[in-house]
C-alpha positions in Angstrom: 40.0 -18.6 34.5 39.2 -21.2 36.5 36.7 -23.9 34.8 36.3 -26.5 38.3 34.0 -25.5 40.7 34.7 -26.4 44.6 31.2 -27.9 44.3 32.2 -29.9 41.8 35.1 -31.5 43.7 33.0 -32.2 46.8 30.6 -34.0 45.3 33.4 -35.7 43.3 34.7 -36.6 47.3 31.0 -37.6 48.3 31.3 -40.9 46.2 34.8 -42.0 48.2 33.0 -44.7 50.8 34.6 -45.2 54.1 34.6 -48.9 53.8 34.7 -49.7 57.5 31.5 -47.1 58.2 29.7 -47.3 55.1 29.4 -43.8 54.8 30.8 -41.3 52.3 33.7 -38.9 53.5 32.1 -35.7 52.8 29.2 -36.9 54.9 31.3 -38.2 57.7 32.9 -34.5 58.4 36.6 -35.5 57.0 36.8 -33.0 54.6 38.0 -30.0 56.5 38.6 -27.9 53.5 38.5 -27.9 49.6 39.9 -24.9 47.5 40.4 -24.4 43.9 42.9 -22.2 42.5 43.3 -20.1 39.3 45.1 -22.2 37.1 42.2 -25.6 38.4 44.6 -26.6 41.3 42.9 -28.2 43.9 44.1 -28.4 47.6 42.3 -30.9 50.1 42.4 -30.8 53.8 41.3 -34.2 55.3 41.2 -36.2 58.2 40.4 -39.7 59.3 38.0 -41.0 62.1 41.4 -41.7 63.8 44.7 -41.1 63.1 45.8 -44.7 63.7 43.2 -46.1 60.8 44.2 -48.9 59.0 43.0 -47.9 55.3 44.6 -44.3 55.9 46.4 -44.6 52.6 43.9 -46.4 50.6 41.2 -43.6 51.3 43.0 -40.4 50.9 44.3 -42.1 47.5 40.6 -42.5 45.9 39.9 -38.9 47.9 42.8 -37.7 45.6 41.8 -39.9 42.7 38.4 -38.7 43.0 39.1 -34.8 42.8 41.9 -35.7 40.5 38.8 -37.3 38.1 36.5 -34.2 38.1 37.2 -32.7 34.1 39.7 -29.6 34.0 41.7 -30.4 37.5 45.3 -29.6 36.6 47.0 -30.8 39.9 45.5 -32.2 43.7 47.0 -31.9 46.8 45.8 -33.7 49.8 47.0 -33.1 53.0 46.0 -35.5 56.4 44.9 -33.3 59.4 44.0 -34.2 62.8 43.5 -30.4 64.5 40.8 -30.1 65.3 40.5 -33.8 66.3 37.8 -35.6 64.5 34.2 -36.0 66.7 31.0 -38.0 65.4 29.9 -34.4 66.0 31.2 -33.1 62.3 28.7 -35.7 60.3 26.0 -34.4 58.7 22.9 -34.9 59.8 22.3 -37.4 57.2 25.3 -39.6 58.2 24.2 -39.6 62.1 21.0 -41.0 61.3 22.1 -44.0 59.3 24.5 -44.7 62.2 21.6 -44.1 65.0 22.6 -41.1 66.2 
C-alpha cells in the first residue's frame, strides 16, 4: 500500500526555485503531471520555460532530488516535456502576480 501522497511530492517540487525567475516550479506551471504508484514510485512530467534553458539539468535534478527526499519514495522518474509548449498562461495566479501579470 502506498504510504506517499501525490500531495506530498508537489509540495516537495514547490520548494525547487527557478533561479533565473525567482519562482517555484510548481507555481510556474512546469509540472505537467505527478503520479505515485503502488509500490511509492513516483513518475514526473516536467517542462522548462524553454527548451533551450541553460540550467535544464540543474533544475530537473533538485525536481528529482526533491521528490526523491519526500520519506517512503522508492524510485523517481522525471521526464522533460515540451507538448503542450510552455505559455506564462500555466502559472498560477500567484506566480503572475509577483511577475506583474
Amino acid at each position: 500500500m502506498a504510504n506517499v501522497s501525490k500531495e506530498k511530492i508537489v509540495e516537495a517540487l514547490s520548494q525547487v526555485i527557478d533561479i533565473e525567475i525567482g519562482i517555484d516550479i510548481v507555481s510556474l506551471g512546469l509540472i505537467y503531471k505527478v503520479d505515485v504508484d503502488e509500490n511509492d514510485n513516483v513518475s514526473i512530467i516536467m517542462t522548462l520555460t524553454v527548451p533551450t534553458c541553460p540550467m535544464a539539468s540543474m533544475m530537473t535534478e533538485q525536481a528529482r532530488s526533491a521528490a526523491a527526499a519526500v520519506p517512503g519514495v522508492q524510485s523517481v522518474n522525471l521526464e522533460l516535456s515540451f507538448e503542450p509548449r510552455w505559455t506564462p498562461d500555466m502559472m498560477a495566479d500567484s506566480a503572475k502576480r509577483l511577475l506583474g501579470r
